[in-house]
ZABADO-310942 format. One record per residue (C-alpha): x, y, z. Coordinates in steps of 0.05 Angstrom, whole numbers, plus 5000, padded with zeros to 4 digits. Layout:
<rs>
<r px="X" py="Y" pz="Z"/>
...
</rs>
This chain:
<rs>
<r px="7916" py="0339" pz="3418"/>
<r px="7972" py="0393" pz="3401"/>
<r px="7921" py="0428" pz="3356"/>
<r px="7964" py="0410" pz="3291"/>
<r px="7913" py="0387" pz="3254"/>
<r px="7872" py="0441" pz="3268"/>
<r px="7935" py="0489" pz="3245"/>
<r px="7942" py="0450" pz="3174"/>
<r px="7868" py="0446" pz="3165"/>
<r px="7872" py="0521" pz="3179"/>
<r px="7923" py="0542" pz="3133"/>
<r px="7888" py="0494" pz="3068"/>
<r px="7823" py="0533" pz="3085"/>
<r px="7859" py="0605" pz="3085"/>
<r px="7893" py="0587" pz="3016"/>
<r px="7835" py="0562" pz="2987"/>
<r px="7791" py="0627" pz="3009"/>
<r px="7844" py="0675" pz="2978"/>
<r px="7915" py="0651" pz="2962"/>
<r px="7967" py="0705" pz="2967"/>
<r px="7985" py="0749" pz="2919"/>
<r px="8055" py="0735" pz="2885"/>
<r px="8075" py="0808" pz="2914"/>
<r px="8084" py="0791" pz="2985"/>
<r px="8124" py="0716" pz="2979"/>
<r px="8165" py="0732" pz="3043"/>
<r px="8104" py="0729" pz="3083"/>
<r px="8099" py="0667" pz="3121"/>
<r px="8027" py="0641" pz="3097"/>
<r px="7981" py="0610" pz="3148"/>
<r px="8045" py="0600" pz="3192"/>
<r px="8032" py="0656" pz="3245"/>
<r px="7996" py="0648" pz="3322"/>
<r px="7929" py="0634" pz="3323"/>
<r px="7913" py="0692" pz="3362"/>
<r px="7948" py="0740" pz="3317"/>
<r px="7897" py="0786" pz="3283"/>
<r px="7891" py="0787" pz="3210"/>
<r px="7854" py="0821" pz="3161"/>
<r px="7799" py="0778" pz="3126"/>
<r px="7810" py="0750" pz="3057"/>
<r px="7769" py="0770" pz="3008"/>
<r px="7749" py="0694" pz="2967"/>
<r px="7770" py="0689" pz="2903"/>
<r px="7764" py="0624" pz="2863"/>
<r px="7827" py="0609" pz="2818"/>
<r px="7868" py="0674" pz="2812"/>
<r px="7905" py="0690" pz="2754"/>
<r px="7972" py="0686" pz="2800"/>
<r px="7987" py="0668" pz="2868"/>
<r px="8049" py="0667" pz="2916"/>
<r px="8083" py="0586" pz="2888"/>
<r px="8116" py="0585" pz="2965"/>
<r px="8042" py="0580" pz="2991"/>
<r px="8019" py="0542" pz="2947"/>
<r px="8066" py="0489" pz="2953"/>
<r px="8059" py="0493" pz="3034"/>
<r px="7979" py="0479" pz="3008"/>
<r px="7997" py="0422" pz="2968"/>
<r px="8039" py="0394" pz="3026"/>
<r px="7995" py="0404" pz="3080"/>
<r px="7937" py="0380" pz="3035"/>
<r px="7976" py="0310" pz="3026"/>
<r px="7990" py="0306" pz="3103"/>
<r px="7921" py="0314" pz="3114"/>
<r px="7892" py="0258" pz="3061"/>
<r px="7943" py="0210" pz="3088"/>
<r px="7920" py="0223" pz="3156"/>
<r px="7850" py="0218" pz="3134"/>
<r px="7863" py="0155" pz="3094"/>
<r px="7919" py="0115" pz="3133"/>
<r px="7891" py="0135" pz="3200"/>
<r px="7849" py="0094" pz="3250"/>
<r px="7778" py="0109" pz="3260"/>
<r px="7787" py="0155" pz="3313"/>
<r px="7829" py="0196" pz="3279"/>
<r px="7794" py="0203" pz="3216"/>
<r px="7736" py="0219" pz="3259"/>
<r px="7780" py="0279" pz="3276"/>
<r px="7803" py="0293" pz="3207"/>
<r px="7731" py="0305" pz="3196"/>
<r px="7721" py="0343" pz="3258"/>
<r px="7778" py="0396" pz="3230"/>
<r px="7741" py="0415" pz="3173"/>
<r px="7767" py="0378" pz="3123"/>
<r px="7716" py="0365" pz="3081"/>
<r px="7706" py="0444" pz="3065"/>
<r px="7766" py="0453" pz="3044"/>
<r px="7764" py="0388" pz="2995"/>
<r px="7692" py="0416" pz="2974"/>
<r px="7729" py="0485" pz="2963"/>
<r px="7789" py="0449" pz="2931"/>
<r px="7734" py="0407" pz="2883"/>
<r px="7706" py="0469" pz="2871"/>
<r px="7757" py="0511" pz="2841"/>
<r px="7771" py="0449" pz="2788"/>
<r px="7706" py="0441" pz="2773"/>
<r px="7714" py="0519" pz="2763"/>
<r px="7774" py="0513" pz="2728"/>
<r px="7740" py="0458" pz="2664"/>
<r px="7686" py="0521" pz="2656"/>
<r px="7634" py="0472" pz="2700"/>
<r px="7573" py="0507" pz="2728"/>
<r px="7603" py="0528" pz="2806"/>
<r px="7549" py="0544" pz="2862"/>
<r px="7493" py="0518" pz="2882"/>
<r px="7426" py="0495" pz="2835"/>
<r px="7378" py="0440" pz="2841"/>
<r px="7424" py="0389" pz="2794"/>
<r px="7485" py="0360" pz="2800"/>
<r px="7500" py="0381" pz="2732"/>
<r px="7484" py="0456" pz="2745"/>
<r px="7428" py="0463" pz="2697"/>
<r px="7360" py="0495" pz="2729"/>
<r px="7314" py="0421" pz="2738"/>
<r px="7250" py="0432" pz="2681"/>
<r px="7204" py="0462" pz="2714"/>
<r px="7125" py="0430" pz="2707"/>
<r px="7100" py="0499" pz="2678"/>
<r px="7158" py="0500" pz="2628"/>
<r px="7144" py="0432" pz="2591"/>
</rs>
């Protein structure tokens, strides 16, 4: 219990709230001290462009995490879980669903359509 699970889960939710912009690449994304303050990112879903470095330390900490999740004994999936994985694959389901112009948020259907209502038939 070194808290790096926590860490990775930490950085995937970070970049999926607001990936850095391509401006600052230098900046070591999701890396620093947990106790070192940081401003709040603002959530955007799919950005136009993004800092590549970060996301490729997303798609790598992503696969750690899913093998873990997958590979691991029941205890430790139980703390994959735990970690807060499953928001960040809901956030990470999200922006693709997003991303093929699907209906994003939350409605009554699964499809995203408003249900028919009893007065509207």
């Amino acid at each position: 219990c070194d808290g790096g699970l926590e860490r990775l889960v930490r950085l995937l939710r970070d970049f999926c709230l607001s990936p850095p912009p391509p401006e600052n690449p230098s900046a070591i994304y999701g890396l620093s001290p947990p106790g070192l303050p940081r401003p709040p990112p603002t959530p955007t879903l799919n950005p136009k462009s993004f800092d590549r470095h970060a996301a490729y330390r997303f798609s790598l900490a992503f696969q750690c995490v899913v093998d873990i999740g997958v590979r691991g004994l029941e205890p430790i999936r139980s703390r994959v879980v735990q970690a807060g994985t499953l928001e960040v694959v809901g956030c990470v389901l999200e922006a693709w669903l997003a991303s093929k112009s699907f209906a994003v948020g939350p409605s009554a259907s699964a499809s995203g359509i408003p249900r028919e209502t009893r007065e509207g038939r």
